[in-house]
MMTF fields as JSON, N, C-alpha, C and O atoms, coordinates in Angstrom:
{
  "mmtfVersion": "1.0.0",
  "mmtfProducer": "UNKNOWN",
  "numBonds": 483,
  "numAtoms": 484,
  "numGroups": 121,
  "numChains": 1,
  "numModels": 1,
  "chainsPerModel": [1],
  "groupsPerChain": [121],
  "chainIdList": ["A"],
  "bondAtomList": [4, 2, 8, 6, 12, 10, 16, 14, 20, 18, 24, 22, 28, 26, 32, 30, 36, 34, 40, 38, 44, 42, 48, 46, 52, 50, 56, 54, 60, 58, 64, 62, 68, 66, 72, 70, 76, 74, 80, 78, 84, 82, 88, 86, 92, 90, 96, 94, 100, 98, 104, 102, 108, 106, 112, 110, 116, 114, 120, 118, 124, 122, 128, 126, 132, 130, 136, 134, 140, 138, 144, 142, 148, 146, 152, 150, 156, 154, 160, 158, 164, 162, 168, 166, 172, 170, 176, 174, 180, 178, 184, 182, 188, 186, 192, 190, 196, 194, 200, 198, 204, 202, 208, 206, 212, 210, 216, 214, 220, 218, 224, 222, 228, 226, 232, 230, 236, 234, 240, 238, 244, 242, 248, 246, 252, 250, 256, 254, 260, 258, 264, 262, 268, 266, 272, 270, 276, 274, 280, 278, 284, 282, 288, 286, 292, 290, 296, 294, 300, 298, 304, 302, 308, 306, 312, 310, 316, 314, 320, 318, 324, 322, 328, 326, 332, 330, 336, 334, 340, 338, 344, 342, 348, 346, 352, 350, 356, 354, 360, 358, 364, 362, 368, 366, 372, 370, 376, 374, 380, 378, 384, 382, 388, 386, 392, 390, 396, 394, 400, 398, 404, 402, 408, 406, 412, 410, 416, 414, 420, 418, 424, 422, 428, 426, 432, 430, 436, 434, 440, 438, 444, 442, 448, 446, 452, 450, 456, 454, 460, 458, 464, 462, 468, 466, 472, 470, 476, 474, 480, 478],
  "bondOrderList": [1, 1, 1, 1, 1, 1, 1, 1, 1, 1, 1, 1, 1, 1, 1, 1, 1, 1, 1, 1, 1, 1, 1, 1, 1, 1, 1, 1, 1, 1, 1, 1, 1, 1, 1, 1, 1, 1, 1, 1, 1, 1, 1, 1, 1, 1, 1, 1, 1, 1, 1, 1, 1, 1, 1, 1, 1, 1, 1, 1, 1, 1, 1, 1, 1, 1, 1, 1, 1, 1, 1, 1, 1, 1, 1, 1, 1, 1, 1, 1, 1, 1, 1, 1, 1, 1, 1, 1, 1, 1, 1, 1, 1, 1, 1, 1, 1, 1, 1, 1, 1, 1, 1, 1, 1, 1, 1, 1, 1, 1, 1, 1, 1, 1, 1, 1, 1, 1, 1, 1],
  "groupList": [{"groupName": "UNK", "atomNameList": ["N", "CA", "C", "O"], "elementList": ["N", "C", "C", "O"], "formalChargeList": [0, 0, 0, 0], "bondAtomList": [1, 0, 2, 1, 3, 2], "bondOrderList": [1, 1, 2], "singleLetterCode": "X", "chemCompType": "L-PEPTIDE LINKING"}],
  "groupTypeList": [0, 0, 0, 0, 0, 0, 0, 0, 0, 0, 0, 0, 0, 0, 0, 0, 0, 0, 0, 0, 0, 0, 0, 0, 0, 0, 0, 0, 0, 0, 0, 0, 0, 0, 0, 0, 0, 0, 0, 0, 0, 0, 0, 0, 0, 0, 0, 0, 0, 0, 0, 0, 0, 0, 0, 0, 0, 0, 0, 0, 0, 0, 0, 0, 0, 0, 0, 0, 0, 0, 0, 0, 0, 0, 0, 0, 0, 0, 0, 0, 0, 0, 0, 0, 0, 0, 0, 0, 0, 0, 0, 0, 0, 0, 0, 0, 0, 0, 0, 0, 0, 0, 0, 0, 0, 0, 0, 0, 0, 0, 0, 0, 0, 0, 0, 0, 0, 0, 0, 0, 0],
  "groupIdList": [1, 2, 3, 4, 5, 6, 7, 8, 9, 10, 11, 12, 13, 14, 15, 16, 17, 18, 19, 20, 21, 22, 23, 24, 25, 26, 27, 28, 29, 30, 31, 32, 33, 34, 35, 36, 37, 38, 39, 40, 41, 42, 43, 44, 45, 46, 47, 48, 49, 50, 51, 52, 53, 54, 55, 56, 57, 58, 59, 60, 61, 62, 63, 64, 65, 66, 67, 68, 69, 70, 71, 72, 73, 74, 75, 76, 77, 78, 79, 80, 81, 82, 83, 84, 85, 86, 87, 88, 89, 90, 91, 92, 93, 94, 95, 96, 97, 98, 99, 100, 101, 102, 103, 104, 105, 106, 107, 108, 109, 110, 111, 112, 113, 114, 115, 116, 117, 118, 119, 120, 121],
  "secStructList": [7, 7, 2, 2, 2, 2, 2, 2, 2, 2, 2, 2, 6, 7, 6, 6, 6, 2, 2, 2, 2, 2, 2, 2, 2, 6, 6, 7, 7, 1, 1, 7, 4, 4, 4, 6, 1, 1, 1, 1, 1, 2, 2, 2, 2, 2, 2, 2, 2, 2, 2, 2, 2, 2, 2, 1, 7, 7, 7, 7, 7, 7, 7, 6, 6, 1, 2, 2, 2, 2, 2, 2, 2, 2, 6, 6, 1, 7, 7, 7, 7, 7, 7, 7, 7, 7, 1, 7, 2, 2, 2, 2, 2, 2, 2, 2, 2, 2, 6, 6, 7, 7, 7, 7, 7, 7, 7, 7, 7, 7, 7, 1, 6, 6, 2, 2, 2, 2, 2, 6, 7],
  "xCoordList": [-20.347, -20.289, -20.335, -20.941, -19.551, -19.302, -20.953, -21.197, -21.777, -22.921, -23.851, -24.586, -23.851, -25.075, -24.407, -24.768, -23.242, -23.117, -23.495, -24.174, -22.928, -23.211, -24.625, -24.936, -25.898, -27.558, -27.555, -28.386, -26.653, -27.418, -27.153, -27.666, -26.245, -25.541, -26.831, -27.375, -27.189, -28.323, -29.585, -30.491, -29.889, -31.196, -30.649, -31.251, -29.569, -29.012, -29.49, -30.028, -29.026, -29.084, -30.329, -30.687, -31.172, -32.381, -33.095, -34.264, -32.18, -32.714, -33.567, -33.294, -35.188, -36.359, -36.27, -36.046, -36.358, -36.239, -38.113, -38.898, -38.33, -39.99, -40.649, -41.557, -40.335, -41.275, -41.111, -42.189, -40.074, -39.736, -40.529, -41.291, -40.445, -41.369, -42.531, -43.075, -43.366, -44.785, -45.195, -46.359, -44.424, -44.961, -44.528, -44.673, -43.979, -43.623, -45.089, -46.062, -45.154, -46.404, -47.321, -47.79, -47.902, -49.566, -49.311, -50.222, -47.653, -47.879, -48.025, -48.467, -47.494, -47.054, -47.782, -46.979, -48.796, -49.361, -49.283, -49.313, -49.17, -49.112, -48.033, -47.909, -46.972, -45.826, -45.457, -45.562, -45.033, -44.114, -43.388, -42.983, -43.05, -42.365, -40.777, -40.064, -39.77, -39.116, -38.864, -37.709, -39.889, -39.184, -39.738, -39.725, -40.227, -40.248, -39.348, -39.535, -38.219, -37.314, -36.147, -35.106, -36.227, -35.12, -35.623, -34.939, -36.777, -36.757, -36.423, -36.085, -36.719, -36.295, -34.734, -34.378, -34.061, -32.64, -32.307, -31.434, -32.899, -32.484, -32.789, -32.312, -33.552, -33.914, -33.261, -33.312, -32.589, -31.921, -30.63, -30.041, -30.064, -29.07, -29.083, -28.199, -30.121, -30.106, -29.947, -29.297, -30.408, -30.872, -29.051, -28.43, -28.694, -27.115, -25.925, -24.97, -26.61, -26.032, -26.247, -25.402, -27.917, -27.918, -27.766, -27.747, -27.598, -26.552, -25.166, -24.847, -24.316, -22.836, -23.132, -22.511, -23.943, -23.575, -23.897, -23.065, -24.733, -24.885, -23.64, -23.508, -22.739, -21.601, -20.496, -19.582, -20.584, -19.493, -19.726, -20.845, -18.387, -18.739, -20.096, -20.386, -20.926, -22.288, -21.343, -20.198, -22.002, -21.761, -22.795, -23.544, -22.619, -23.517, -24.832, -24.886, -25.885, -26.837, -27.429, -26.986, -28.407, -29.348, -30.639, -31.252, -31.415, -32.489, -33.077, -32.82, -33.979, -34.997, -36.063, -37.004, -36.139, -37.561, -37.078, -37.952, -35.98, -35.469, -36.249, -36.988, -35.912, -36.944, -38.548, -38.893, -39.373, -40.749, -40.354, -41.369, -39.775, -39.803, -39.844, -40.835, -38.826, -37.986, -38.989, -39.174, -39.577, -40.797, -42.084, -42.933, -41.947, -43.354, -42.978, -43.725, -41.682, -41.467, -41.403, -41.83, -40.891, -40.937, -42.414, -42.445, -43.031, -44.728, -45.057, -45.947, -44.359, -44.196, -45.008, -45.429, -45.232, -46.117, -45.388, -44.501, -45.775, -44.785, -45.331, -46.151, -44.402, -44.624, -44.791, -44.061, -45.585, -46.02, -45.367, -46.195, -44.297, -43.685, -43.849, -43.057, -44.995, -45.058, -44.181, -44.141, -43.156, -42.533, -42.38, -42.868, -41.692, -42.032, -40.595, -39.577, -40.517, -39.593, -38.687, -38.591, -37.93, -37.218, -35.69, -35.369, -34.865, -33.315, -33.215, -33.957, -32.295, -31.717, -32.355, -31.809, -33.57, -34.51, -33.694, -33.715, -33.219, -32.376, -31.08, -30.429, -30.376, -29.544, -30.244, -29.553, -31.613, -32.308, -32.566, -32.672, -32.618, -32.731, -31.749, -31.933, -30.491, -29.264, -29.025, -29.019, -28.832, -29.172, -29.966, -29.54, -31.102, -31.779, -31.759, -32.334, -31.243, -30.768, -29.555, -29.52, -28.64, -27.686, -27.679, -26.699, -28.749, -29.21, -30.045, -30.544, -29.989, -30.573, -31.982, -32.365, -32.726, -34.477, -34.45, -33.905, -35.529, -35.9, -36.695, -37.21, -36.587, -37.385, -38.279, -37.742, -39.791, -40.343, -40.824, -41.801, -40.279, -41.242, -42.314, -42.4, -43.353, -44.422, -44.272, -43.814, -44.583, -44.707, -44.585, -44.259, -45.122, -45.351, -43.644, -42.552, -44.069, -42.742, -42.227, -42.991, -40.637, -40.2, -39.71, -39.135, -39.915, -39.635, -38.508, -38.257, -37.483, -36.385, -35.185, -35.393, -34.22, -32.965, -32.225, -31.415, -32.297, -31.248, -32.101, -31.5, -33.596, -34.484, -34.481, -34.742, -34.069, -34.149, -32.397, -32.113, -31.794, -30.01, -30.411, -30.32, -30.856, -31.287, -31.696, -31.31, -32.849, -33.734, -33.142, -33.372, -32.383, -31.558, -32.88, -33.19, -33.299, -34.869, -34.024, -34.424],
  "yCoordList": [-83.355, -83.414, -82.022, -81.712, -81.195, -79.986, -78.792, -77.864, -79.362, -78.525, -78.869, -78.105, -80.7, -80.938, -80.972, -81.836, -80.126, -79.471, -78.314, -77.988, -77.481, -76.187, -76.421, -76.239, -76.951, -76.621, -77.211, -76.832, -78.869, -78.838, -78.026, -78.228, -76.86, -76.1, -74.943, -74.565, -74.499, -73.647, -74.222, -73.388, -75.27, -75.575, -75.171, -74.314, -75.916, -75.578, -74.225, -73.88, -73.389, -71.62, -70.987, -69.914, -72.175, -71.757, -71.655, -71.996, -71.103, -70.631, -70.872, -71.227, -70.533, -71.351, -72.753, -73.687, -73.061, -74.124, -74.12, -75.066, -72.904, -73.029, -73.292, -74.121, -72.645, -72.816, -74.373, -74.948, -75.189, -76.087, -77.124, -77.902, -77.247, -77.672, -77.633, -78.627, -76.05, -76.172, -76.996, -77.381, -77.23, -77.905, -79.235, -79.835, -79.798, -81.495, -81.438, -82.094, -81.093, -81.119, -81.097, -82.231, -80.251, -80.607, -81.559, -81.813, -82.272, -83.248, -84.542, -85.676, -83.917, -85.573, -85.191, -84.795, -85.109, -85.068, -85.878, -85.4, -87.264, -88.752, -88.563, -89.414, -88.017, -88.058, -87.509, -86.352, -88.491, -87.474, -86.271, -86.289, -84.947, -83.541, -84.151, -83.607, -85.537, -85.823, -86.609, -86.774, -87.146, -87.537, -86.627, -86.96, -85.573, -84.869, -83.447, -82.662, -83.305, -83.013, -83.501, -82.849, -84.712, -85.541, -86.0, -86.852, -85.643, -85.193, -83.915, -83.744, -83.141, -82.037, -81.454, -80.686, -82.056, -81.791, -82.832, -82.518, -83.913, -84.931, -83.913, -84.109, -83.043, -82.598, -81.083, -80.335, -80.823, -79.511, -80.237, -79.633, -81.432, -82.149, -82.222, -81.767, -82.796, -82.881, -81.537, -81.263, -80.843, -79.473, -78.883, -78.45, -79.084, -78.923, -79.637, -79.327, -80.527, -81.703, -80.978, -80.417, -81.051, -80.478, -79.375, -79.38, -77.942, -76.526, -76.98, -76.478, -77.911, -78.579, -78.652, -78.069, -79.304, -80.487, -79.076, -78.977, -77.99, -77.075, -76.34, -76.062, -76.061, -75.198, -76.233, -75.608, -77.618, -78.488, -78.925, -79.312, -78.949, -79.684, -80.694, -81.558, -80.274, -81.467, -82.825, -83.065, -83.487, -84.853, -85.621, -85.021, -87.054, -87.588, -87.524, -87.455, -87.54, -87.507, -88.932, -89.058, -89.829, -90.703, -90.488, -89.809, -90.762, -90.419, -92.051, -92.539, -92.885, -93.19, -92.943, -92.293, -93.388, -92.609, -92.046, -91.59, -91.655, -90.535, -90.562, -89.709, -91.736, -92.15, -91.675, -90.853, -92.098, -91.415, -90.195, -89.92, -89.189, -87.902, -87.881, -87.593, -88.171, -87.961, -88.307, -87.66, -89.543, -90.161, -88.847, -88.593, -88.273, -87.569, -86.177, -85.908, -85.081, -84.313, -84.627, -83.832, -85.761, -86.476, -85.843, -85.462, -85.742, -85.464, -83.927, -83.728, -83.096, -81.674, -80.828, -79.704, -81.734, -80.678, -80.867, -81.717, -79.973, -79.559, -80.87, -81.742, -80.574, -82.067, -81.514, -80.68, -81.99, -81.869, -82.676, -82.896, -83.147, -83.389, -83.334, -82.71, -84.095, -84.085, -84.873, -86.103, -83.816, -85.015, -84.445, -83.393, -85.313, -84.967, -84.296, -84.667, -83.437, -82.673, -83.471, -82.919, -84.549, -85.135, -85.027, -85.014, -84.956, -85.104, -83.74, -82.88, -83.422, -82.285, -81.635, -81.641, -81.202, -80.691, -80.035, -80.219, -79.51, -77.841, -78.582, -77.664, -79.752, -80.644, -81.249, -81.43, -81.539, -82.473, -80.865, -81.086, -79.772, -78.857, -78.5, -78.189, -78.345, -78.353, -79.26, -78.992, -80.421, -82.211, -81.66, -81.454, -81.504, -81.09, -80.027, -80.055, -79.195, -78.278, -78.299, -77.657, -79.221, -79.688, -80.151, -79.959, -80.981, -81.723, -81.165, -81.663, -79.656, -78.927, -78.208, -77.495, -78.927, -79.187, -77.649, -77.388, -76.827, -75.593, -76.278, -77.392, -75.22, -76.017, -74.608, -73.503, -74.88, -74.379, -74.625, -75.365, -74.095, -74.65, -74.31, -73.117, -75.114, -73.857, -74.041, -75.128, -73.165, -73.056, -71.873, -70.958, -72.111, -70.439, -69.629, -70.147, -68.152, -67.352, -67.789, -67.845, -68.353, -67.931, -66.819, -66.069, -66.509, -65.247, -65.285, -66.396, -64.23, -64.141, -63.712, -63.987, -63.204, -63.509, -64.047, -63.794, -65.045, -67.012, -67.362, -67.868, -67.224, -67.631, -67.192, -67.799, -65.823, -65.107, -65.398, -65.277, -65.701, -65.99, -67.332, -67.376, -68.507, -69.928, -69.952, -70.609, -68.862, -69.215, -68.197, -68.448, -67.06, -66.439, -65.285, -64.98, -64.952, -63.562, -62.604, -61.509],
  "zCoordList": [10.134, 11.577, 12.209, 13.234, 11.382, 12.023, 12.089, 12.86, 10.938, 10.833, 11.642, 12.267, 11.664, 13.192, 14.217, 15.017, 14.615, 16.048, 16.373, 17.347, 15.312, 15.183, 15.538, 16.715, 14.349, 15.008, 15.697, 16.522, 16.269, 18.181, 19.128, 20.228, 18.911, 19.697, 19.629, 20.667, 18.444, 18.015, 18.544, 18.542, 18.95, 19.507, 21.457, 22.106, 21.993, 23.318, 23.808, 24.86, 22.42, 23.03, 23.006, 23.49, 22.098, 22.25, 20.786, 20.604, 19.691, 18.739, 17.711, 16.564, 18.476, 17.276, 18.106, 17.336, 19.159, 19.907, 20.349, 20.283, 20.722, 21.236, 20.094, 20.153, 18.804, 17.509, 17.36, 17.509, 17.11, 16.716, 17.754, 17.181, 19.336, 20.284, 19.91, 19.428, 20.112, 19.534, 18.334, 18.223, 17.584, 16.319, 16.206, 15.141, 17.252, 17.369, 18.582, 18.208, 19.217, 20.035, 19.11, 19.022, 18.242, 17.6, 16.42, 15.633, 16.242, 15.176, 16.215, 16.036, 17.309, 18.121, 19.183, 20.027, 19.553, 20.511, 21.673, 22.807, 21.392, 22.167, 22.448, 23.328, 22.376, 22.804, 24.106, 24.515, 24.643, 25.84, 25.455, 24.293, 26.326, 25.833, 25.938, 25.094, 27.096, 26.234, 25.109, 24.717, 24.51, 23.002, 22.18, 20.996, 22.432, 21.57, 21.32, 20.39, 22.497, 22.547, 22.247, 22.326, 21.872, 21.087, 19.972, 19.405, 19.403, 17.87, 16.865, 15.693, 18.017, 18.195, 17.819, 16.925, 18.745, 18.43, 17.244, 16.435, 17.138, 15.746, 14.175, 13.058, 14.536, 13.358, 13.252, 12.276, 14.617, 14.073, 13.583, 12.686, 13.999, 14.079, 12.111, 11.386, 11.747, 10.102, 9.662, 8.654, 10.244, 9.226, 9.091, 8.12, 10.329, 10.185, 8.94, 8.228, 9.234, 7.829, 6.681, 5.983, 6.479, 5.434, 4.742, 3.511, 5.71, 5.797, 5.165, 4.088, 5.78, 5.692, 3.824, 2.936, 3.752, 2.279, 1.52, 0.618, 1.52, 0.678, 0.079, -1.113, 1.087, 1.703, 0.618, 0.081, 0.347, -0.354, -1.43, -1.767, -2.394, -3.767, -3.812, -2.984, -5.182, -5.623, -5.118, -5.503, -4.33, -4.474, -5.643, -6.414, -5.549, -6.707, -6.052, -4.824, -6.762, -6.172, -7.294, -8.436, -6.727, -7.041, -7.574, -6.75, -8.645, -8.885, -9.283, -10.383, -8.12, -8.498, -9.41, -8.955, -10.819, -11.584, -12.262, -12.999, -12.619, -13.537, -14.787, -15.28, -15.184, -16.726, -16.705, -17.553, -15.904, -15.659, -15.507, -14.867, -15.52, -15.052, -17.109, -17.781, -17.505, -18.67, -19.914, -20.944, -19.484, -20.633, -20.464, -21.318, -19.361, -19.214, -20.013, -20.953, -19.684, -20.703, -22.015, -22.853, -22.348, -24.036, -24.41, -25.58, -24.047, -24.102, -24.723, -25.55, -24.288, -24.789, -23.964, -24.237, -22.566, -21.408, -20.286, -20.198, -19.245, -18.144, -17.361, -17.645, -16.114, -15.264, -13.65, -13.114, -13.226, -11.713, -10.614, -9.73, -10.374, -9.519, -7.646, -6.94, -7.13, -5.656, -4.889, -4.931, -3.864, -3.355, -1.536, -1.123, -0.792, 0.635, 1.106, 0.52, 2.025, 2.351, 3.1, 4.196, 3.07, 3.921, 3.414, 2.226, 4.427, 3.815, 3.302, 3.777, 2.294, 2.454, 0.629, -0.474, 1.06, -0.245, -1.273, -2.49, -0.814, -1.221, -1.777, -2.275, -1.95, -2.216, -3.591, -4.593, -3.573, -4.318, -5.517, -6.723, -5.131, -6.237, -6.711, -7.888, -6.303, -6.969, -8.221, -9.422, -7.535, -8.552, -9.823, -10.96, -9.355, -10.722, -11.519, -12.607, -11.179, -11.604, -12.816, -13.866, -12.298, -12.827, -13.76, -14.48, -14.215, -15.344, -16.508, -17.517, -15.849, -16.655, -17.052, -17.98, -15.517, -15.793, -14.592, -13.52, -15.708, -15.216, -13.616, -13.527, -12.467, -11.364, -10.716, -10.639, -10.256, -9.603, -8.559, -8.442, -7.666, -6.52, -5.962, -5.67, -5.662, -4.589, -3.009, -2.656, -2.064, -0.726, -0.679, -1.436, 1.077, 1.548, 1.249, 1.011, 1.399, 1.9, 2.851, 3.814, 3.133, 4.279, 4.644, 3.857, 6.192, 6.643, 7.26, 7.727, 7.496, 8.31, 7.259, 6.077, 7.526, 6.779, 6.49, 5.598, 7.236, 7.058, 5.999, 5.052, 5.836, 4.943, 3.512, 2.474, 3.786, 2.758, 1.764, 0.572, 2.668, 2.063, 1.519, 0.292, 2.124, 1.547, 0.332, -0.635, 0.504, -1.054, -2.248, -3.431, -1.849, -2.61, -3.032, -4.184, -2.213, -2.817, -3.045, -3.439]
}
């Protein structure tokens, strides 16, 4: 609770509020500017959550598929893993981590120093 106040409080003051606008606009074009200001804050609202859950003991985490992941290393070749950024990613690499499975990720650099503390560069 306390982390998606903190970022709705961080979208209020502004921060990364225009970046975050511009880019609900060229995904959501059809949209009215307010609901796309109340996706807006819904998603700084998660990102807060998911800041919170980093910050606290692993909870359990769920793995759908585990076995297909597990039958495919049985194989003695690496595994390609595509999955979509929703919920709290950075939660889902901990998890796996845990279990012991080396992890790489690809994507761009992020830039900034909140960015740079996240990913640990």
């Amino acid at each position: 609770m306390i982390g998606a106040a903190l970022s709705v409080l961080a979208y209020w003051l502004g921060i990364r509020r225009r970046v975050a606008l511009d880019n609900l606009a060229r995904a959501f074009p059809e949209k009215p500017p307010a609901e796309r200001r109340k996706l807006a804050r819904a998603a700084y609202a998660q990102l807060g959550r998911s800041l919170a859950e980093l910050a606290l003991p692993m909870p359990p985490v769920e793995f759908d598929g585990w076995e297909i992941y597990e039958k495919a290393r049985a194989q003695g070749r690496g595994v390609v893993v595509a999955i979509a950024h929703y919920g709290n990613f950075e939660l889902l690499a901990r998890a796996v981590a845990k279990r012991g499975v080396k992890l790489t990720l690809i994507g761009r650099r992020l830039r900034g120093a909140f960015n740079r503390w996240l990913v640990l560069e």
